[in-house]
Steps between C-alpha positions, in 0.01 A plus 500: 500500500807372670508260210637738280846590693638152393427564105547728264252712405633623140645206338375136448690209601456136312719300754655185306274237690203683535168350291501786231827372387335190362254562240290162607473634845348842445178613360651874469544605164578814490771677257724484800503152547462365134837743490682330802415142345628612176850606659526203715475269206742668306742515803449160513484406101765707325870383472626879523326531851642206708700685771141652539277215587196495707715304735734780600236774481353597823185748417396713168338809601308781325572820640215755433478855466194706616438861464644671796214705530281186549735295689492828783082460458574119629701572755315752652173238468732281690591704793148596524421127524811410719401797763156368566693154577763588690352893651818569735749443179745746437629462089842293618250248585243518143875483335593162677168335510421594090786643312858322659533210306430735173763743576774225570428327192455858281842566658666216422353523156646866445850323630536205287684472158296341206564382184258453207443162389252429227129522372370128512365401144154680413520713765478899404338634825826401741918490501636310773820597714652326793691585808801217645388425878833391598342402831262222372714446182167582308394740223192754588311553176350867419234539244496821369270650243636505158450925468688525866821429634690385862606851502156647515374272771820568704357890478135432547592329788689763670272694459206258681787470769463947510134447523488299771709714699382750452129364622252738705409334792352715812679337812205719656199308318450251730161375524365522842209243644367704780189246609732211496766698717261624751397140587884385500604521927775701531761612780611876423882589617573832479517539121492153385118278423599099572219264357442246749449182299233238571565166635424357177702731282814246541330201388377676225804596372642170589251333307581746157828426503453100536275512195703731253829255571254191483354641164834562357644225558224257437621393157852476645386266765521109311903637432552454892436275764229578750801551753650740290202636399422592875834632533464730246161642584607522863843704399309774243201522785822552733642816296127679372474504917812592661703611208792257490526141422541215759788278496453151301701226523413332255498561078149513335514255272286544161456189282405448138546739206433821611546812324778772682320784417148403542574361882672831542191694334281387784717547800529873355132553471431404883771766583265728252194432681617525845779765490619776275789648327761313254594125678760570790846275523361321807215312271755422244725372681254284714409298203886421327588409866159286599333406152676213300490631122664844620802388701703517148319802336785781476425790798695804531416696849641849340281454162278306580206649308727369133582181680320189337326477852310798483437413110308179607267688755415783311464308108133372457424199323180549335 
């Protein structure tokens, strides 16, 4: 469930990099991808496209449009599902956990400035615009039906943005565990109920938050030394406990090739698992000050959610 706060929910993103982007490396087939393949070739193949190569292109995506009246149907399924998760959320909470990362990218959809491109050869189904990043220096590729336009995705989106809003989610339905609460000990003062936690309640939640940064960064771990690695661990298990980060002295240094974004990826999804809400400064700027192949990635503290930072943490590689 938490999951879904770091993608978004009504387009698909094809991630220059990513497997599907290399027809020997996929076994999906669908119209979608025998589409993408088709672009990237031409992007790659025709004379009249060579300020658009694959090179400087940093996703393609496929917006989609469902009915409204079916897209509300979903999200009421979801906050059905999300209150038996989480039974003290209020909707603030469903909306950061599930539906963040959508709105900032449906946002900064509605905000951008296309222009059309082309239709790659043979293909009737899709028309292809782009939007500048000035940022990355990179092109962002939209595939848009042939019988639509930008224009009417810009709208339809607007109006998802409405929907969500304008959600119906009873503060009041909380669900309520009566058995379980009766055999929690409890100190009553005046008006207040203060759960008494177990000895072991610590360790467990020690032990969680070990294993989600130890899973994360598992594939990260042969870029670092074991020193480093250590380090690392130590600092995250550091912040998920007290809420700030300890002091380091020294850089963590990563080694070999290692992809920006994907190393980036992975430190966001351990914030996902073990906190909630968009990525604070703090985290951010932990990892251009501490972690080697971020001290030069451009960070603005007063926009820092259009800073190429932020972009790295929050873009997944698929």
């Amino acid at each position: 469930m938490e999951y879904l706060g770091g993608v978004n929910l009504i387009t698909s993103h094809f991630v220059i990099g990513c497997k599907e982007c290399y027809i020997e490396d996929t076994k999906t087939h669908t119209n979608k991808i025998l589409t993408l393949h088709n672009w990237l070739d031409y992007k790659d193949s025709d004379w009249g496209m060579k300020t658009y190569r694959v090179d400087r292109t940093q996703y393609i995506s496929f917006p989609h449009i469902i009915e409204l009246k079916d897209l509300a149907f979903i999200l009421k399924d979801l906050i059905s599902i999300y209150k038996k998760a989480f039974p003290y959320s209020e909707k603030s909470d469903f909306i950061s956990h599930v539906l963040s990362h959508t709105i900032y990218e449906l946002n900064e959809f509605i905000s951008w400035n296309f222009t059309w491109l082309a239709y790659p050869p043979n293909e009737k189904n899709y028309q292809f615009y782009y939007h500048y990043d000035f940022s990355f220096k990179e092109f962002i590729d939209i595939a848009i039906p042939s019988n639509h336009t930008i224009e009417n995705y810009k709208q339809y989106f607007k109006k998802v943005i409405q929907l969500i809003n304008d959600l119906e989610f009873d503060e009041n339905d909380k669900i309520q565990n009566n058995q379980q609460n009766d055999l929690l000990p409890k100190q009553i003062e005046t008006d207040k109920i203060e759960v008494i936690n177990s000895p072991d309640t610590t360790n467990e939640e020690n032990d969680l938050i070990l294993s989600t940064i130890e899973d994360w960064l598992y594939v990260l771990k042969e870029n670092m030394s074991q020193g480093d690695y250590s380090v690392l661990v130590s600092a995250l298990q550091e912040y998920f406990k007290k809420g700030s980060f300890p002091q380091i002295n020294k850089v963590i240094w990563i080694t070999g090739k290692i992809n920006k974004k994907l190393f980036g990826w992975h430190l966001n999804q351990i914030y996902r698992d073990l906190a909630s809400g968009k990525l604070p400064k703090e985290y951010l700027v932990f990892a251009k000050d501490n972690i080697s192949i971020f001290e030069d990635v451009y960070y603005d503290e007063s926009d820092y959610f259009n800073c190429n930072l932020y972009k790295y943490f929050t873009t997944k590689i698929k």
